[in-house]
C-alpha positions in Angstrom: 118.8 171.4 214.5 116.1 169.1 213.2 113.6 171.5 214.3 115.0 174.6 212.7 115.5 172.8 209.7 111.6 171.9 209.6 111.1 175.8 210.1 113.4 176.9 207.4 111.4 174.2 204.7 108.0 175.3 205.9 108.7 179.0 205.7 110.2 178.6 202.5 106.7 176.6 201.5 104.8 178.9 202.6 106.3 182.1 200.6 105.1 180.0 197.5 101.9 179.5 198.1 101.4 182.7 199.2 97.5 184.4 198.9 97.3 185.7 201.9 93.9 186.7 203.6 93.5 189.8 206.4 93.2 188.6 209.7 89.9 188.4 211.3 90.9 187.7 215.0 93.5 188.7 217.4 94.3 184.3 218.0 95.0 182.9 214.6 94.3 184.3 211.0 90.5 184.2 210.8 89.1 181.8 213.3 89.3 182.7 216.9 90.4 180.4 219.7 89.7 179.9 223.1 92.1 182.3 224.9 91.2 185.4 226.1 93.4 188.4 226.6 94.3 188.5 230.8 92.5 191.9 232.8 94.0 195.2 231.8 96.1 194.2 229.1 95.4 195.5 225.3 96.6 194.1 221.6 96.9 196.4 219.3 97.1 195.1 215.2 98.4 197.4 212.1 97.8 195.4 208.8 98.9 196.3 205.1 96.1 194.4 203.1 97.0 193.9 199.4 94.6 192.3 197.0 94.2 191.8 193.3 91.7 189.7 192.8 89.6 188.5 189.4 87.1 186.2 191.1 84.6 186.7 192.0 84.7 190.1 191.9 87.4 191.7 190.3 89.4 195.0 192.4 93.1 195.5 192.9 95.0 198.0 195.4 96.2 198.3 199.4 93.1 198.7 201.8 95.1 198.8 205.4 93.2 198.3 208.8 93.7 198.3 212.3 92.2 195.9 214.8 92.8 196.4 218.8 91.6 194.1 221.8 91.1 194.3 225.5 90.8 192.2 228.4 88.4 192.3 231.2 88.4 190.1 234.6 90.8 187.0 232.7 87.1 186.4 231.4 86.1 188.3 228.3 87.7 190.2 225.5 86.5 193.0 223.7 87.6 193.5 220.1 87.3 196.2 217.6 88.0 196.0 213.4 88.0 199.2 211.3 89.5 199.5 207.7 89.1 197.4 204.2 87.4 200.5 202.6 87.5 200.0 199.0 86.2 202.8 196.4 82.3 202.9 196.4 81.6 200.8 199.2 81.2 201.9 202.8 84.1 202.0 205.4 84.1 198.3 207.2 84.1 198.2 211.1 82.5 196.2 213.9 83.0 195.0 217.1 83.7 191.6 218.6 83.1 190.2 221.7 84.4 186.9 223.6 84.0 185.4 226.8 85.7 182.3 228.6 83.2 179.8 229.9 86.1 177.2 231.1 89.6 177.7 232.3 91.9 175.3 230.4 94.1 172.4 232.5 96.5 169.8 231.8 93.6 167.6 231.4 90.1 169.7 229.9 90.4 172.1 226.9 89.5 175.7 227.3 86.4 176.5 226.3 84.9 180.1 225.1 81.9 181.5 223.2 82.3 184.8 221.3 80.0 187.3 218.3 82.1 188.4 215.8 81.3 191.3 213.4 78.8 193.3 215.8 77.4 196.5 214.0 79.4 195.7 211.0 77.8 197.6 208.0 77.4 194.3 205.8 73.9 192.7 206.1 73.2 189.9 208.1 72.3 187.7 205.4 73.6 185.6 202.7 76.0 187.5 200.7 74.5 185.7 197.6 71.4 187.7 198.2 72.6 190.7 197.2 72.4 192.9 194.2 74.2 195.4 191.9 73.7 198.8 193.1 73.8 197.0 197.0 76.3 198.3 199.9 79.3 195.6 199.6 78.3 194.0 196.1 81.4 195.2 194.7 83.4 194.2 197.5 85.6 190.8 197.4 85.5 189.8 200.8 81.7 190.9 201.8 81.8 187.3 203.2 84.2 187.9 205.9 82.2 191.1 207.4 79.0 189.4 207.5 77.7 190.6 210.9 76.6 189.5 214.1 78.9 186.0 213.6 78.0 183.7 216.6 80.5 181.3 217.6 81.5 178.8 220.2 85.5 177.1 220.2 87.4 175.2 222.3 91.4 175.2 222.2 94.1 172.9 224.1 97.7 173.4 224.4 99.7 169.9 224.1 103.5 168.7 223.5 103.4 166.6 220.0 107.0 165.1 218.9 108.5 167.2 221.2 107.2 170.4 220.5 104.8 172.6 221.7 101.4 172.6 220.0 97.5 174.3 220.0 94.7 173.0 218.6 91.6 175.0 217.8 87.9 173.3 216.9 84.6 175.1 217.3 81.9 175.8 215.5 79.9 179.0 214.3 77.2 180.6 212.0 77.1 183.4 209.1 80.9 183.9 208.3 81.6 180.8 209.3 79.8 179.4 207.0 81.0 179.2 203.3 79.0 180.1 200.2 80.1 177.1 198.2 77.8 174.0 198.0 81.1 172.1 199.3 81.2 174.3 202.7 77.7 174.1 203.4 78.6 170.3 204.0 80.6 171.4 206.9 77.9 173.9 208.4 80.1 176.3 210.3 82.2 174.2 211.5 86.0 175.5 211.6 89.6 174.1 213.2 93.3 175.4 213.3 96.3 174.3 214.8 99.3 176.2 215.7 103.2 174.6 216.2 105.9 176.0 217.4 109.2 174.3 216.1 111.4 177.1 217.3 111.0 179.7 220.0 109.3 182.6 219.0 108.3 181.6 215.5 104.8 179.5 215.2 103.3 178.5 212.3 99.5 178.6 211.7 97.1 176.4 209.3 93.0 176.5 209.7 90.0 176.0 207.8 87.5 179.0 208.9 84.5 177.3 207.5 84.8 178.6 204.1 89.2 178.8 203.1 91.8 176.6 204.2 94.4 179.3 205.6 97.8 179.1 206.9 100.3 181.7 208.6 103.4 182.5 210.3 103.8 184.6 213.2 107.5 185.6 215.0 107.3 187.4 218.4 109.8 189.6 220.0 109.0 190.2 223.6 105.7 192.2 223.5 105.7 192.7 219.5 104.5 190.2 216.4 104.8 189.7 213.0 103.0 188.0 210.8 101.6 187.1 207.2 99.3 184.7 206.1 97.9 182.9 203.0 94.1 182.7 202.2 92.2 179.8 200.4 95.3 177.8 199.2 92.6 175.3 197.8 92.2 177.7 194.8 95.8 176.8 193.4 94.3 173.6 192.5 91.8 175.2 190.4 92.0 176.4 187.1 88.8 178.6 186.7 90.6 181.9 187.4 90.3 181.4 191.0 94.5 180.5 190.7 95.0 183.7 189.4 93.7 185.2 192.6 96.2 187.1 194.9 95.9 188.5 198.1 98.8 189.9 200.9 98.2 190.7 204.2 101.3 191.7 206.3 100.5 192.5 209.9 102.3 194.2 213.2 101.2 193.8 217.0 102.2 194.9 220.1 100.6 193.6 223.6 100.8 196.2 226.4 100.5 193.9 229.5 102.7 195.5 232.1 99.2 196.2 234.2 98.2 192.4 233.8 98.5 189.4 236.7 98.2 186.8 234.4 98.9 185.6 230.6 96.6 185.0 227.4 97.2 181.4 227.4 97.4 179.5 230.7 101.0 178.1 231.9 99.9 174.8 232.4 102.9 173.9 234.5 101.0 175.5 237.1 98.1 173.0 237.2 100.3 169.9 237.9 98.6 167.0 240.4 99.8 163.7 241.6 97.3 162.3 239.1 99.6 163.7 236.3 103.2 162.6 238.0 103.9 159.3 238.5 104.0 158.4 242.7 104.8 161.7 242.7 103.8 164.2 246.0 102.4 166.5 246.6 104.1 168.6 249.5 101.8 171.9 251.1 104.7 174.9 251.8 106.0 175.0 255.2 106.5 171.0 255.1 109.6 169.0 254.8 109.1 166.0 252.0 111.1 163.3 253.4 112.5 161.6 250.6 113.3 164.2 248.7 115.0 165.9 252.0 114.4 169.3 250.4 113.6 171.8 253.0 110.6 174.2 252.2 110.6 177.3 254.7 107.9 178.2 256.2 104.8 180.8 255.2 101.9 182.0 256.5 99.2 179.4 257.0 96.3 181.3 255.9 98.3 180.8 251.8 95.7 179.0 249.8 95.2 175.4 248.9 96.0 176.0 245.3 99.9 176.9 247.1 101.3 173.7 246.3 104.7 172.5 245.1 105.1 169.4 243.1 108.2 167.6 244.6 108.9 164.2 243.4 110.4 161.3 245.6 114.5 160.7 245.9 114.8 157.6 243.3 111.7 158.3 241.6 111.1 159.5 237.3 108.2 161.6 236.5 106.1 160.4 233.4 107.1 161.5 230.1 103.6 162.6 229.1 103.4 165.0 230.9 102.7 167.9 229.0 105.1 170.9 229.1 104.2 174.4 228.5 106.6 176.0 226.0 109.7 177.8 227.1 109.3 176.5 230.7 111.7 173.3 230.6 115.5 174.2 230.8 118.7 172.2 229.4 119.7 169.6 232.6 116.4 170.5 234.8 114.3 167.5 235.6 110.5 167.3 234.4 109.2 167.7 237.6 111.1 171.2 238.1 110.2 172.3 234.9 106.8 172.2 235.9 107.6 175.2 238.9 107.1 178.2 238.3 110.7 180.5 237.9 110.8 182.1 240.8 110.3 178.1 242.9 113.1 176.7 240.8 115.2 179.6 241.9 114.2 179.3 245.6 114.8 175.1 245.2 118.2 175.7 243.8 119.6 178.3 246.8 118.0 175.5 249.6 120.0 173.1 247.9 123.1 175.3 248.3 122.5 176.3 252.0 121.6 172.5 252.7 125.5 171.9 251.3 126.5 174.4 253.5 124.9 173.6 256.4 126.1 169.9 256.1 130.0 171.4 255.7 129.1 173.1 258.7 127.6 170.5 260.6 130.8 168.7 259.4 132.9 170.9 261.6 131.0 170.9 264.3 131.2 167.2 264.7 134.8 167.4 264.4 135.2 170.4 266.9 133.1 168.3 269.0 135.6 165.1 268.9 138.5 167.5 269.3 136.8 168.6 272.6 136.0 165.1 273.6 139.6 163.8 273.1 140.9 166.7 275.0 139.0 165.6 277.9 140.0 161.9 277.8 143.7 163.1 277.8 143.2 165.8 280.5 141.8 162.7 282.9 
């Protein structure tokens, strides 16, 4: 309850402070993070961009755009951006382009460099250099287009308070950079951070090197939702920045049904003794014998990485360890939520057919005494 409550306050926060920016990326709202989308899966983004703006260049009306990603080999995404066209300045599209250097684990952060804004239209210089009469002068968020955009991020999933958490920090060049004398201090540099205090609905907050930005996004299965808010620094002013408003309401939808694996890494999946507490760590086909689960046999040629994390009869697993969202159910131990579905299932029916086999066993003993004392009395 405490966690839905801290939705409903921050959601209704939000809504007021609302100047919202388009999103740049397909991870937060204009910084990317680490995560790439998994082989043969595709995001597809629809956004309704509204903006009336008087600073620092004054234009008003919807400009809608579409973005789309795909992933190839679990190593690199491919993005495209196409839309923002205001009247008299060129149509804006590019291409981006990110690849995964290091996998992410319960204990390393992933880590990924990318170029945003490939054979975008707007020059690769400082929009302060340009003039009237240029491609883009006229256009309010020139900044944001600025092209070939070199970057390099790192992002790490973590349970905070209870609930699930990403954090974003990386650094990058050209839109990344802000044009004010107070962003220059920071040099490219960008963060963001994403919680979760309810399934399905996270809530988003960055600085992108130039605006400090925050969102919301709700999934249902394979689609999203989500708005944002752009520069919220400017309500503070009172230069006719504050008057500044901008909406940006956006729809997505992941096909995945061809793809092995998922954008973000199930962390669950990487647990080692070093991360459980005197726990072991039991190859299939053995039989642990303090826990006295039995795990059936397979083929010995099944990898290394095969492994199931069983924990000894009497013993806890650490609290730390950190939990990947949606994978820890009401009454399951920490050590099974760290299995994968399909191992919890299996664990569950062994227990069953290890109570039926000791009912049976039961019987068998008794048939056995029956047989015994029959014996005795026939001699």
């Amino acid at each position: 309850m405490k966690k839905v409550i801290l939705s409903v306050i921050v959601v209704v926060a939000m809504f007021g402070l609302l100047e919202a920016a388009p999103f740049q990326t397909l991870g937060m709202l204009r910084t990317p993070d680490a995560y790439v989308l998994p082989h043969r899966a595709a995001e597809f983004m629809l956004v309704g961009y509204y903006r009336d703006v008087a600073l620092p260049v004054e234009n008003d009306g919807l400009s809608p755009y579409l973005m789309a990603g795909v992933g190839i080999m679990d190593r690199v995404e491919l993005g495209l951006f196409i839309g923002d066209k205001i009247e008299g300045e060129p149509l804006v599209y590019f291409l981006n382009v990110k690849a995964k250097i290091l996998q992410e684990t319960l204990k390393y952060p992933q880590l990924s460099v990318g170029i945003d804004n490939i054979l975008s239209p707007v020059a690769e210089t400082s929009i302060e250099d340009l003039h009237d009469g240029d491609d883009f002068y006229e256009h309010p968020d020139k900044a944001a287009y600025e092209m070939l955009s070199p970057y390099a991020v790192a992002s790490k999933q973590a349970v905070v308070l209870g609930m699930p958490w990403m954090f974003n920090l990386g650094i990058g060049a050209h839109r990344f950079t802000g044009q004010a004398s107070r962003s220059r201090v920071m040099n490219g540099l960008f963060m963001s951070a994403e919680l979760s205090p309810v399934r399905d609905l996270a809530i988003q907050g960055e600085y992108d090197g130039q605006d400090v930005n925050a969102g919301i996004k709700y999934s249902y299965k394979n689609w999203g939702f989500r708005v944002g808010a752009q520069a919220l620094e400017d309500l503070t002013k009172d230069n006719g920045y504050e008057d500044n408003l901008r909406i940006a309401f956006g729809i997505s939808y992941i096909m995945d049904q061809y793809a092995e694996a998922k954008r973000r890494p199930d962390l669950g999946l990487y647990a080692r003794d070093e991360h459980i507490m005197e726990s072991d760590i039991v190859d299939l086909g053995t039989v642990p014998e303090e826990s006295g689960v039995v795990i059936p046999p397979t083929d010995t040629s099944a990898p290394e990485a095969d492994v199931v994390v069983m924990p000894p009869a009497g013993r806890e697993t650490s609290t730390t360890t950190l939990e990947t969202p949606g994978q820890r159910e009401s009454g399951s131990s920490a050590s099974q939520a760290q299995l994968s579905p399909e191992v919890r299932d299996l664990l569950d029916e062994l227990r069953a057919l290890r109570a039926e086999r000791e009912k049976a066993q039961k019987s068998l003993d008794d048939l056995r005494a029956w047989i015994e004392q029959l014996k005795s009395e026939k001699n």
